[in-house]
C-alpha positions in Angstrom: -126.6 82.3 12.8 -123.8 84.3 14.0 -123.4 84.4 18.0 -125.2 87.8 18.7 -128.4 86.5 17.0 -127.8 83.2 19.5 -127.3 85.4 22.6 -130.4 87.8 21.8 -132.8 84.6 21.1 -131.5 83.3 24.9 -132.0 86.1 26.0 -135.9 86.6 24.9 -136.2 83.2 25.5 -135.0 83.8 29.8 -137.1 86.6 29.6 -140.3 84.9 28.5 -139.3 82.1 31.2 -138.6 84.7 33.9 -142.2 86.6 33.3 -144.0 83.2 33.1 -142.4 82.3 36.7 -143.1 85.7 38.3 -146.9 84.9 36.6 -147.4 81.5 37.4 -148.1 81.5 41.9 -151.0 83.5 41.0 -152.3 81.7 38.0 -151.8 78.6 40.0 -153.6 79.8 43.1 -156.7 81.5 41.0 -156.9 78.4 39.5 -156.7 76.1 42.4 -159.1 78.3 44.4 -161.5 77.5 41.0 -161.5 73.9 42.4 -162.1 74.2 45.7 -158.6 73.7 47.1 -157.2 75.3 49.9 -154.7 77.1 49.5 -152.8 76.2 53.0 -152.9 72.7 51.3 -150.8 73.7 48.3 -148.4 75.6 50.5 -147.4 72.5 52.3 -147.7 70.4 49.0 -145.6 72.8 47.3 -143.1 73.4 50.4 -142.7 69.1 50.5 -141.8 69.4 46.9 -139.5 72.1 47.0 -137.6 70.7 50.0 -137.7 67.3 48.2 -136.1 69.0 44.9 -133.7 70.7 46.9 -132.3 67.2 48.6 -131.9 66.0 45.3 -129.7 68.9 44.0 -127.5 68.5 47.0 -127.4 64.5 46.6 -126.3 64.7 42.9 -123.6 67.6 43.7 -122.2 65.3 46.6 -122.8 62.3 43.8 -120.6 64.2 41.4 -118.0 65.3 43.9 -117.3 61.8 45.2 -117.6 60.4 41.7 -114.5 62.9 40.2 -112.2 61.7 43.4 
């Protein structure tokens, strides 16, 4: 493969990502409406994770900083 080929296959492949991430919230709610699950629930759930994901970036930055001193 020569490195245009690579560059166009990453780019379909960030494109197909960044579609199904602008799809997914309302796949997800649909779907957890379908089972009876409010959705102010999987706000807070999904708020809890976020915030929890976003510690863990900073941790492993500050990890990586101290660990290059």
């Amino acid at each position: 493969m020569n490195a245009s080929g690579s560059m166009h296959e990453h780019y379909d492949t960030g494109t197909a990502l960044m579609t199904a991430a602008k799809v997914s919230p309302p796949v997800a709610v649909s779907t957890l409406s379908f089972f009876g699950i409010p959705l102010e629930n999987w706000v807070i759930v999904a708020t809890l994770v976020y915030t929890v994901l976003l510690i863990i970036g900073q941790l492993i930055k500050i990890f990586k900083e101290l660990r290059a001193k």
